[in-house]
VOGU-3710 file (C-alpha; in Angstrom, 3 decimals, decimal comma):
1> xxxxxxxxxx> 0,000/0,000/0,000  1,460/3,209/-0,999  2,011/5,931/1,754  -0,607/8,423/1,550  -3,785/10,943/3,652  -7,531/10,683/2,911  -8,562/14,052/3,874  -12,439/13,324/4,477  -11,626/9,303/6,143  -14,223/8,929/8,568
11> xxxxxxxxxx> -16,288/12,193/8,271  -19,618/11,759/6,354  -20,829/15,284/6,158  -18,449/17,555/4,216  -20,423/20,040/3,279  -20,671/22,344/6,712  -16,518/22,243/6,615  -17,202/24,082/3,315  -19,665/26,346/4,703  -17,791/27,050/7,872
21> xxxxxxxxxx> -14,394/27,835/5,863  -16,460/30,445/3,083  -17,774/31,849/6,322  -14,433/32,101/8,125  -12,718/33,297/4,863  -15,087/36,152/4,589  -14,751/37,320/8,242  -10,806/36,838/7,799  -11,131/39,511/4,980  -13,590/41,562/6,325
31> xxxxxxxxxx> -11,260/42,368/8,880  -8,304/42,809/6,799  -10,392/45,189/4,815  -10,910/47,344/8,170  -7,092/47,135/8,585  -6,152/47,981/5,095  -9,222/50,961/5,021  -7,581/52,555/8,357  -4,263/52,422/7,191  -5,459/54,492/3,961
41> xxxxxxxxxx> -5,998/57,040/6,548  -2,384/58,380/6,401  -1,126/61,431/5,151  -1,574/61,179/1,022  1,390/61,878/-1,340  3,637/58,955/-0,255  6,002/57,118/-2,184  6,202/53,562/-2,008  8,773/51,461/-3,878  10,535/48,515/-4,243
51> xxxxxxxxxx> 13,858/48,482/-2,393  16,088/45,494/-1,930  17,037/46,673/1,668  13,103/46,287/2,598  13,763/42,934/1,623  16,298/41,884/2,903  15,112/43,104/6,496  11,826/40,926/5,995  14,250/38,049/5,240  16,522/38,789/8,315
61> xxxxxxxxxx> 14,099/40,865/11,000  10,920/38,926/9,971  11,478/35,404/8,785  14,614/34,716/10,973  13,902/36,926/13,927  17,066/38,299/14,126  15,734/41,782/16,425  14,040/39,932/18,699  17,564/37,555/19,561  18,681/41,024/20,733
71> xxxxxxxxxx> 19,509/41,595/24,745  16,895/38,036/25,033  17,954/35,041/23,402  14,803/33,007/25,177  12,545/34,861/23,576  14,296/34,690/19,911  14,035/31,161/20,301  10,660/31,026/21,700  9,238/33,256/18,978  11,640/31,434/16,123
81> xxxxxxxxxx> 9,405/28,460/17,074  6,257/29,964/17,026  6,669/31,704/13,140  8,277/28,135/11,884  5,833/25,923/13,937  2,763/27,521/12,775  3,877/28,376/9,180  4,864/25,387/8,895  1,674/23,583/10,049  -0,183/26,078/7,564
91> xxxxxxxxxx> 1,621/25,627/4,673  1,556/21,580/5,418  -2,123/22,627/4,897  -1,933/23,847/1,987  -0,504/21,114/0,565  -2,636/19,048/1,430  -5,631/20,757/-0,002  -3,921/21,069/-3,330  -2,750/17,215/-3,305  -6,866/16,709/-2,570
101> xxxxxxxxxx> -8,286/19,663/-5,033  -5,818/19,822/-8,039  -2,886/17,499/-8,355  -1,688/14,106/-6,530  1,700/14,589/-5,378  2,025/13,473/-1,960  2,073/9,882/-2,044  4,988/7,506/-1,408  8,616/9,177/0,035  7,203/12,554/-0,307
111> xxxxxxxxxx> 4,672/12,298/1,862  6,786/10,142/4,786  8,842/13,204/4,437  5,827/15,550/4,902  4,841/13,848/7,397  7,458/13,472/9,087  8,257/17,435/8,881  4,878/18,440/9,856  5,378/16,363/13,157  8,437/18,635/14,022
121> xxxxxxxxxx> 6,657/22,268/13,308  3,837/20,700/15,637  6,367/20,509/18,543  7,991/23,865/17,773  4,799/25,741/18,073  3,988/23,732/21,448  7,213/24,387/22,618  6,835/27,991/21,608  3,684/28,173/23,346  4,454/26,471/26,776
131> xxxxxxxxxx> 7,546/28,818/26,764  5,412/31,697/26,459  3,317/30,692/28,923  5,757/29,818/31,477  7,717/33,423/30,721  4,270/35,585/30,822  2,274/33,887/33,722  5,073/31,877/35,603  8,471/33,961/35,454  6,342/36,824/34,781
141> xxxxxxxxxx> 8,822/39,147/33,122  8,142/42,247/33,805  8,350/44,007/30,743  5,406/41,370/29,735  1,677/42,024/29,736  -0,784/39,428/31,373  -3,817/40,354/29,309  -6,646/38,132/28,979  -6,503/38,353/25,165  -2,474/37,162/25,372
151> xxxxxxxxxx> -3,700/33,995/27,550  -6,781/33,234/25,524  -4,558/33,442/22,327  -1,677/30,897/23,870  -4,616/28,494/25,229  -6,478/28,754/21,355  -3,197/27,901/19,319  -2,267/25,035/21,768  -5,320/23,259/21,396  -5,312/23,847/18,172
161> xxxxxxxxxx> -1,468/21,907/17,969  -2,677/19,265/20,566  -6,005/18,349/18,663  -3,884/18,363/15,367  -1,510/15,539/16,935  -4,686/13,176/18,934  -6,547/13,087/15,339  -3,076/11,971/13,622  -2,106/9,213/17,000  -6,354/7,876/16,237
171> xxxxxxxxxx> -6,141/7,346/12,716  -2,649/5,621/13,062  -4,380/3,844/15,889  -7,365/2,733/13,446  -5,375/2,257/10,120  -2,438/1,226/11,661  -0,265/1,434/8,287  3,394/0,032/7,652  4,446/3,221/7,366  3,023/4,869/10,555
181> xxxxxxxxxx> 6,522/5,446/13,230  7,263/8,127/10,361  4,179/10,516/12,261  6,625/9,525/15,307  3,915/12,094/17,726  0,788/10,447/15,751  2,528/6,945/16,638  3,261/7,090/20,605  -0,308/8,860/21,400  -2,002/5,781/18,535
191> xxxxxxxxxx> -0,952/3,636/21,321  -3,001/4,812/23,906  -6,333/4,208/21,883  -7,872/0,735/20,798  -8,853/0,507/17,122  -12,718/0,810/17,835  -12,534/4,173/20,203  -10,353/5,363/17,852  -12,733/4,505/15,188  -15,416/6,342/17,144
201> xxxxxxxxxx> -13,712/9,659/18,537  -12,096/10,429/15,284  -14,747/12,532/13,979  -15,388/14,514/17,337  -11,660/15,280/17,475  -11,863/16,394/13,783  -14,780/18,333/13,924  -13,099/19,945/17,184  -9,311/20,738/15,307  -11,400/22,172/12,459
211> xxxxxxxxxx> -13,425/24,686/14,502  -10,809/25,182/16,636  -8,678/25,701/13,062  -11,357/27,514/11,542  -12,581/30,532/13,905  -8,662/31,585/14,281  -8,321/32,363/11,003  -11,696/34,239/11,061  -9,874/35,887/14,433  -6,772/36,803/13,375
221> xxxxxxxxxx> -7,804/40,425/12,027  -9,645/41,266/14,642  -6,436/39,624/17,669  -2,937/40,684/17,873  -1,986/37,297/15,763  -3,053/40,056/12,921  1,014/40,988/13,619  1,693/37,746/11,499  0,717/39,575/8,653  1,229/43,322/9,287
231> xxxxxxxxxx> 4,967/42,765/11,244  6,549/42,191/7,785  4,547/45,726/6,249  6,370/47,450/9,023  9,753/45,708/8,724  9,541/46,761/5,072  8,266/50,557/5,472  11,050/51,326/8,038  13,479/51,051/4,736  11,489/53,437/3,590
241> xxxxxxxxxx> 13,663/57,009/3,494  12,417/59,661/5,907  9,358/61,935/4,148  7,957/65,065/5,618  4,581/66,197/3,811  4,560/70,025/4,242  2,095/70,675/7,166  -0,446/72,843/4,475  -0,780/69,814/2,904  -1,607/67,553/5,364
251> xxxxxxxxxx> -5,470/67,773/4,259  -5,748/67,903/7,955  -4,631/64,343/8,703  -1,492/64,080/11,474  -0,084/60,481/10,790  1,771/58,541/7,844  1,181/55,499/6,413  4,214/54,390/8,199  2,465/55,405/11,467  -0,498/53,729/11,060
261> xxxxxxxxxx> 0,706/50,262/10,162  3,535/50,206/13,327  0,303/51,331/15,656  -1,341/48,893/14,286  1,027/45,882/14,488  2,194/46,551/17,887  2,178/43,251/20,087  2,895/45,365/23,026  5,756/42,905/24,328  7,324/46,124/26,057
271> xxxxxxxxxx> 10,672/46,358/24,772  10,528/49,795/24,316  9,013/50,283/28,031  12,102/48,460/29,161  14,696/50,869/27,694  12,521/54,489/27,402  14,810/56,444/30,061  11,890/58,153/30,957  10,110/55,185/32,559  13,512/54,367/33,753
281> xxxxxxxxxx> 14,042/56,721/35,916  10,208/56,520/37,174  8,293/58,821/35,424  4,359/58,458/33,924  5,785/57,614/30,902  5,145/54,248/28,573  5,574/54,025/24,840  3,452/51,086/24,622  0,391/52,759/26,625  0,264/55,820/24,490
291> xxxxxxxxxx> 0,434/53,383/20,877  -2,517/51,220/22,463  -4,850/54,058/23,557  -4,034/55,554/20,217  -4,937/52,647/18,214  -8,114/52,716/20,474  -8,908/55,735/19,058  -7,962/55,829/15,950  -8,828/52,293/14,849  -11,488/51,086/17,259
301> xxxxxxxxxx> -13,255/54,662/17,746  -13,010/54,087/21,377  -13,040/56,905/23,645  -9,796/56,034/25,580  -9,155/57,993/28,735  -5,989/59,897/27,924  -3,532/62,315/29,451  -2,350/64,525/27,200  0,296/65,977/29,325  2,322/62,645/28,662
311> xxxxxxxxxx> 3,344/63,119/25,384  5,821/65,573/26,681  7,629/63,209/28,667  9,204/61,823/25,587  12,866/62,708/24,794  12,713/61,621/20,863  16,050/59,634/21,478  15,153/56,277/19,589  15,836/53,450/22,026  12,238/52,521/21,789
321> xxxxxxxxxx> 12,972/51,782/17,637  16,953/50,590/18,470  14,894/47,295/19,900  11,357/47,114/18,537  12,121/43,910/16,541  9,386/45,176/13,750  10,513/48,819/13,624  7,659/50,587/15,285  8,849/54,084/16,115  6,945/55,461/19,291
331> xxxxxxxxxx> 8,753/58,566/19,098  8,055/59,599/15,916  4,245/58,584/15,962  4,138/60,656/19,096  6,104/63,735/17,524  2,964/63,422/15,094  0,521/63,275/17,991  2,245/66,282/19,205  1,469/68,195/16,102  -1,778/67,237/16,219
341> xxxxxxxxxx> -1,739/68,911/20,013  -0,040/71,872/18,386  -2,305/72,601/16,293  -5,640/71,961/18,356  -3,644/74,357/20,984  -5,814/73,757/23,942  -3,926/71,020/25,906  -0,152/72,228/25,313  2,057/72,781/28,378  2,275/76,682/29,213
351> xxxxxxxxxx> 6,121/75,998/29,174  6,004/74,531/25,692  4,159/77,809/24,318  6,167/79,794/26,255  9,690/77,923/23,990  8,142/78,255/20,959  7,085/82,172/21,176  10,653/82,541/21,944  11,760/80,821/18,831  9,175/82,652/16,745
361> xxxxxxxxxx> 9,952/85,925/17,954  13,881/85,508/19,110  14,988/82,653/16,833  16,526/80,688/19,847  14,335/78,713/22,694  16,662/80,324/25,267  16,616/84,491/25,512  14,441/87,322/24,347  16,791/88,656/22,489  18,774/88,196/19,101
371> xxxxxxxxxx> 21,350/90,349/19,584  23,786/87,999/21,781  23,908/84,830/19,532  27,647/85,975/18,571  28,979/86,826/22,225  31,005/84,003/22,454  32,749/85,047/19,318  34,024/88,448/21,121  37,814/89,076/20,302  38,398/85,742/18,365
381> xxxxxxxxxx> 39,128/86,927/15,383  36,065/84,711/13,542  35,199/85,379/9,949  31,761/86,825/9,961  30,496/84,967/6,134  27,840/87,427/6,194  30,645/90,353/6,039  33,322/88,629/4,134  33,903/89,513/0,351  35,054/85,762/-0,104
391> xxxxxxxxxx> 32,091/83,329/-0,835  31,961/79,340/-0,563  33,616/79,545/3,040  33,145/75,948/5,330  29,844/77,697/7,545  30,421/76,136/11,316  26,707/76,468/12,243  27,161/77,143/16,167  23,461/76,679/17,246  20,652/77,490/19,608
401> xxxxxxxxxx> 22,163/76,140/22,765  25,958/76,718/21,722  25,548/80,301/21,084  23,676/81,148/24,110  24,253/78,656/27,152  27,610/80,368/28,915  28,384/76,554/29,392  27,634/75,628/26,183  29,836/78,222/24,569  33,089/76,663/25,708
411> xxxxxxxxxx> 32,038/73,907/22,715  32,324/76,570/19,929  35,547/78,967/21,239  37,451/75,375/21,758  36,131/73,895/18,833  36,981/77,075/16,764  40,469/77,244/18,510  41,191/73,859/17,018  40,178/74,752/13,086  42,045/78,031/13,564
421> xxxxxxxxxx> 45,178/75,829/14,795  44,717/73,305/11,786  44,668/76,210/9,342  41,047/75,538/8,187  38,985/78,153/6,740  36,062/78,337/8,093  33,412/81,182/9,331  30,527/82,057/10,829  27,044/83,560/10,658  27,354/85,728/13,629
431> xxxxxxxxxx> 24,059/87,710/14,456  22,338/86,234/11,649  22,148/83,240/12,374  18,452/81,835/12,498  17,693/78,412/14,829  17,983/75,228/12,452  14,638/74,840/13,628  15,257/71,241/15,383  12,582/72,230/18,519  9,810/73,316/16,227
441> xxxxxxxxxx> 10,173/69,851/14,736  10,555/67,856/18,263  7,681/69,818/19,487  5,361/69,347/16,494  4,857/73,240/15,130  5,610/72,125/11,779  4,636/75,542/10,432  7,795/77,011/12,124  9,754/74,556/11,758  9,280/74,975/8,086
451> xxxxxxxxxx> 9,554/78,894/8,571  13,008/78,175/9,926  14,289/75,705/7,638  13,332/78,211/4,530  15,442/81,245/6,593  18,224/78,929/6,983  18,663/77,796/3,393  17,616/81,013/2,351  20,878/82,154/3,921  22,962/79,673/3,221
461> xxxxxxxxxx> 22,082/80,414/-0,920  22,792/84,252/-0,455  26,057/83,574/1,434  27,060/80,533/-1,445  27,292/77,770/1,727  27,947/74,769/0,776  29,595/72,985/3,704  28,320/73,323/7,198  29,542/71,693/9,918  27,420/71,379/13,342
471> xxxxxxxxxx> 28,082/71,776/17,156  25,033/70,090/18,412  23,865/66,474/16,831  20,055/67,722/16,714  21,304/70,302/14,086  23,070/67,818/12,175  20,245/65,562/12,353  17,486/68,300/11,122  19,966/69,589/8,269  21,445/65,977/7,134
481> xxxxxxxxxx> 18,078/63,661/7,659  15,061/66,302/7,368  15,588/69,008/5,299  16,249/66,775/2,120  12,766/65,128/3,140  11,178/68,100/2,608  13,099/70,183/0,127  13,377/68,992/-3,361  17,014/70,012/-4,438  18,590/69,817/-1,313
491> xxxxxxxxxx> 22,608/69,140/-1,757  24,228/70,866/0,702  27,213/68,569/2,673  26,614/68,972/6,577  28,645/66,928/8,804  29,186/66,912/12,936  31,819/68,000/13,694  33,460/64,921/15,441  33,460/63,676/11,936  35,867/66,854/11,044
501> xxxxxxxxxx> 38,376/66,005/13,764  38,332/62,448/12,847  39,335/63,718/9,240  41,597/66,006/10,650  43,578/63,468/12,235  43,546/60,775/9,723  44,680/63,976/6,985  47,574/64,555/9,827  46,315/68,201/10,189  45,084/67,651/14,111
511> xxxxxxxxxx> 48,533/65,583/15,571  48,932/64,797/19,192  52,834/64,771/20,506  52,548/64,002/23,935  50,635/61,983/26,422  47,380/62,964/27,831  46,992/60,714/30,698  43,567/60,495/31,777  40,971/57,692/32,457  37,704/58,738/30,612
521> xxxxxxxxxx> 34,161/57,339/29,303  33,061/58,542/26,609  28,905/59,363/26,478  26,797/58,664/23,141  24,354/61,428/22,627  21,253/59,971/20,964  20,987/62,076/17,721  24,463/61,739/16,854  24,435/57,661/17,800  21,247/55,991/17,172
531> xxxxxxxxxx> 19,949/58,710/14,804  22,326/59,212/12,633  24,639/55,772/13,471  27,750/58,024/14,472  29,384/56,348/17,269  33,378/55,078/16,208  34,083/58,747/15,320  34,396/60,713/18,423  35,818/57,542/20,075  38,477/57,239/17,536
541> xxxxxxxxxx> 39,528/60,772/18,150  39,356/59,946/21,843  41,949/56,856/21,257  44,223/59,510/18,812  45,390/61,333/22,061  48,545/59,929/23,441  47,580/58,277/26,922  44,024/58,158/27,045  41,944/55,322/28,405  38,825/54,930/27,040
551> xxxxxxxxxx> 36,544/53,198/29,784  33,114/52,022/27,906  30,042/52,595/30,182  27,564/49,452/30,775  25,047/51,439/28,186  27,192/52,614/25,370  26,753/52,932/21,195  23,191/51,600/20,569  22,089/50,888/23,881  23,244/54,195/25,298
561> xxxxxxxxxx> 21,253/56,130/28,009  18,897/59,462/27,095  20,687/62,906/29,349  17,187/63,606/29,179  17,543/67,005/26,801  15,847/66,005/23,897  12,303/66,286/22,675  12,010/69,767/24,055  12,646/68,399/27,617  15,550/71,044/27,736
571> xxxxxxxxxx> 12,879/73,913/28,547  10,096/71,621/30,145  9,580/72,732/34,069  11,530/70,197/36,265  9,264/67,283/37,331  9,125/65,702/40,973  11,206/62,594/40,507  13,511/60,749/42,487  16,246/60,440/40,183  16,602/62,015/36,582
581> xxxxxxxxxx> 17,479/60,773/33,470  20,941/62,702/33,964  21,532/61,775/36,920  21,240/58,167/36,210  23,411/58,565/33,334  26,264/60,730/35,520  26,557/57,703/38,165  27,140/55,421/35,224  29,924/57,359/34,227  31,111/57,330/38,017
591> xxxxxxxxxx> 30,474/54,141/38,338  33,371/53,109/35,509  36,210/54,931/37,666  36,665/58,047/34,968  38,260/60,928/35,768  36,079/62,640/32,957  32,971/61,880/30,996  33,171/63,167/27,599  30,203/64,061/25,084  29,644/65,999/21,799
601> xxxxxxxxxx> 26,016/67,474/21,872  25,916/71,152/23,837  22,552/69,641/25,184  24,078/66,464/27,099  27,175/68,769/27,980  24,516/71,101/30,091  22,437/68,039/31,617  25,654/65,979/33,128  26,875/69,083/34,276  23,802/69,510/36,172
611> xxxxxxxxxx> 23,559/65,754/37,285  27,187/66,195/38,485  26,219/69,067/41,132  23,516/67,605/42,134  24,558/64,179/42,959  27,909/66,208/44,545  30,530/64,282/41,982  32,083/67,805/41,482  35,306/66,834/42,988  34,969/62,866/41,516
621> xxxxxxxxxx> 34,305/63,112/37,973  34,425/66,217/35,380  32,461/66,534/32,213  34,075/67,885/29,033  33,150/68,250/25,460  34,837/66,097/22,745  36,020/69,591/21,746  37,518/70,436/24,720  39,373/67,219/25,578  40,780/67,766/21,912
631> xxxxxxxxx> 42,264/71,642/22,696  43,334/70,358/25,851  45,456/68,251/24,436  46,557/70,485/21,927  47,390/72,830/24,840  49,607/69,885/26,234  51,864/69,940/23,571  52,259/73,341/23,039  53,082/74,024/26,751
//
């Protein structure tokens, strides 16, 4: 007798399985209809196209899991079981349906091999699910949910595995065929039945796998297993580059395609709660709660209590996206939710309105005043570009916070010191220098933000810039990552300007002759690391000076901690909690036995410093600039 399946054996009415599956088909598409009808609700003029990196991080991210194996190797296992066990039950499936419906194929070695296969995705998906079990409800990780919904799901697909494997161990039981160790599962629970119960349970089990079979895929719109289908979407749109619809033609809508699907595929396994420094360090604050009462408002029209004020909390750094193993990006949907605040205007901080007058009317979030933006420049000797006959000059765009923090200033006379040393020629916008426009954008007043960016490229085309080079990482970011999303024609170079002193020193223009020695760490602001993916460049010009030691903190490169600047937090009103963000960070830094923390972004510089008085390391630990270290070593060698 050749090896072989009869679909139908021992089940005399077909025809409700046919009825029940065009039933459970429509309600499975139905619901994918409501999905695919919400996510239409994006902003409109969107590009979508075919890129090979979208692919490949499907391939890598989606079908091999490789995000979730980081910082939790149990669950990259666990959840590599799950996908391959239950893919590959449903493909074995469909298989079978077209070896039934269109062509005979699985008969004879091919189907002891099938079989044989399908028994080994059945235990991968139990194992998957008794591991999630045991992690959620018996380990109870903490970053994990205990939802009714997450139990209820575990429980369905289980049964659904252990029903699959009694209806293959009775009909081995009944048929008992030559060829039946090769269902090895099938064979060892075929032993436990005689041939007449198994005769007589078969169709109960059957009928009980099929509904069981049946209703999930009806359920898996309307569940979050609908992240089977949507987590690959958002693996794909994350490859997508950045876009920026101008906010007057936003037709009124507030969120992006991109937006829509990530709050909508969202399993809420609270990575991103785990690392946002904000709910760190204790605060309100939980990426995950704000994307699930969003989603019940936007998607399931629920009127979802909500706090407004807790959008503020979030710095914009990006640790939520670093491990997010499908790419959703709480930060940026709730930069969107914040323009959405913006523009309603009735439920934004006083403090917030307060920053962005100042920028409107001052061009800086700091002083009411425009006339001290080049202070720090007083008897340096600084080409002013706006006064210079000679065009095409490198611009070193000082900044907001670089210009006007007295602390902050020591970044652009040291880092000016060193170009004027290296015989670069370089200048500066002086009084005339607008605000790159970096808070607008954090805060969500779009309009400004756009107001700014046009004044600062509107400058840059009368002056014939070209080059620009950036103090703080947020300018960088705006100028190198958003203002080519929203300006067609964009081609100016910007770069950091740890990137210059890296060049510098590999062109042999910046040399250090003597030792420098000094234990340091070295502190990886957010928009120059994870947003832009600069982190060996300051740390190489760290290792260029003779006699450093570079000490790495316990959160470094990806995985480094927030100062808790960013996102406007810089001119939010201090909140009552036990320990900040900063001073978390500072202890760190203590914690490695430095002498000095060093950072490049003016806005990190300012929050450590604070940290240090106020956990009293003033006489344990110093914080420097990148800029600073650099001149002080420079200093060294001329003394």
């Amino acid at each position: 007798m050749i090896p072989q399946r009869e679909i139908f054996w021992n089940i005399p009415w077909v025809w409700p399985f046919y009825l029940l599956s065009f039933i459970s088909v429509f309600i499975f598409f139905y619901g994918l209809l409501k999905h695919i009808l919400f996510w239409k609700e994006g902003i409109k003029k969107q590009r979508i196209r075919l890129l090979l990196k979208g692919i490949k991080d499907v391939v890598i991210d989606g079908i091999f899991a490789k995000r979730i194996f980081k910082g939790d190797i149990s669950a990259g296992i666990m959840h590599l079981s799950l996908f391959w066990g239950f893919f590959g039950l449903f493909l074995g499936t469909i298989l079978l349906a077209l070896d039934h419906y269109l062509i005979s194929f699985l008969k004879g070695k091919p189907y002891l091999l099938f079989s044989c296969t399908l028994e080994l995705f059945g235990l991968m998906l139990i194992y998957g699910l008794v591991t999630a079990f045991v992690r959620r409800y018996i380990q109870r990780i903490k970053r994990l949910e205990n939802k009714t919904e997450d139990l209820i799901v575990i429980l369905w697909l289980l049964l659904i595995a252990i029903t699959g494997f009694l209806l293959e161990g009775v009909r081995v039981a009944y048929q008992v065929p030559a060829w039946g160790k090769w269902s090895f599962v099938g064979f060892i629970i075929g032993n436990i039945f005689s041939r007449q119960t198994a005769l007589e349970i078969y169709p109960f089990i059957w009928w009980t796998h099929v509904l069981l079979s049946l209703s999930l895929i009806s359920a898996i719109p309307f569940s979050k297993l609908f992240h089977i289908m949507g987590s690959p979407i958002s693996i794909y749109l994350n490859s997508e580059p950045l876009q920026i619809t101008p906010a007057e033609d936003r037709e009124g809508r507030f969120f992006y395609l991109k937006d829509l699907v990530q709050l909508d595929v969202c399993t809420r396994c609270g990575r991103c709660v785990e690392v946002c420094p904000s709910n760190g360090v204790g605060e309100p604050f939980s990426p995950r709660d704000i994307l699930f009462m969003l989603k019940e408002r936007l998607f399931l029209h629920r009127d979802k209590e909500f706090d407004p004020g807790l959008i503020w909390y979030c710095t914009t750094c990006g640790a939520c996206l670093e491990v997010c193993p499908i790419y959703v990006a709480p930060f940026r949907i709730i930069r969107q939710l914040r323009s959405q605040e913006i523009e309603d205007g009735t439920r934004v901080p006083p403090i917030m309105i307060q920053t962005l007058e100042r920028l409107y009317k001052y061009n800086n979030p700091w002083l009411s005043t425009k006339k001290k933006r080049a202070e720090w420049a007083k008897d340096m000797d600084i080409t002013n570009i706006t006064k210079a006959k000679e065009r095409g000059l490198m611009c070193y765009f000082v900044g907001c916070t670089t210009s006007h923090d007295i602390r902050a200033q020591e970044i652009a006379r040291s880092f000016s010191n060193i170009l004027k040393r290296c015989g670069i020629r370089f200048g500066i916008l002086g009084k005339k220098e607008p605000c790159c426009g970096d808070i607008a954008r954090r805060l969500g007043e779009d309009g400004l933000f756009e107001d700014q960016m046009e004044d600062c490229l509107s400058l840059f085309e009368e002056y014939e810039i070209k080059e620009i080079v950036t103090s703080s990482p947020h300018c960088f970011y705006t100028m190198r990552q958003e203002y080519p999303a929203l300006k067609k024609g964009y081609a100016l170079s910007v770069i950091h300007y740890s990137m210059l002193l890296e060049s510098l020193i590999k062109d042999g223009k910046l040399r250090f002759e003597k030792e420098l020695r000094l234990k340091v760490t070295y502190h990886d602001p957010c928009y120059l690391g994870r947003h832009n993916g600069i982190f060996d460049a300051p740390r190489n010009v760290i290792k260029a000076i003779p006699g450093i030691e570079l000490i790495e903190m316990e959160h470094n490169r990806e995985n480094s901690l927030c100062c808790g600047g960013g996102g406007g937090r810089m001119w939010q009103e201090e909140l009552d909690v036990e320990l900040k963000m900063s001073e978390r960070r500072i202890m760190e830094a203590h914690n490695t036995g430095a002498e000095i923390v060093i950072t490049c972004c003016p806005l990190c510089l300012i929050m450590l410093e604070d940290a240090r008085k106020t956990k009293e390391l003033e006489g344990s630990i110093k914080v420097m600039d990148l800029s600073e270290l650099v001149l002080m070593a420079i200093n060294r060698r001329r003394s």
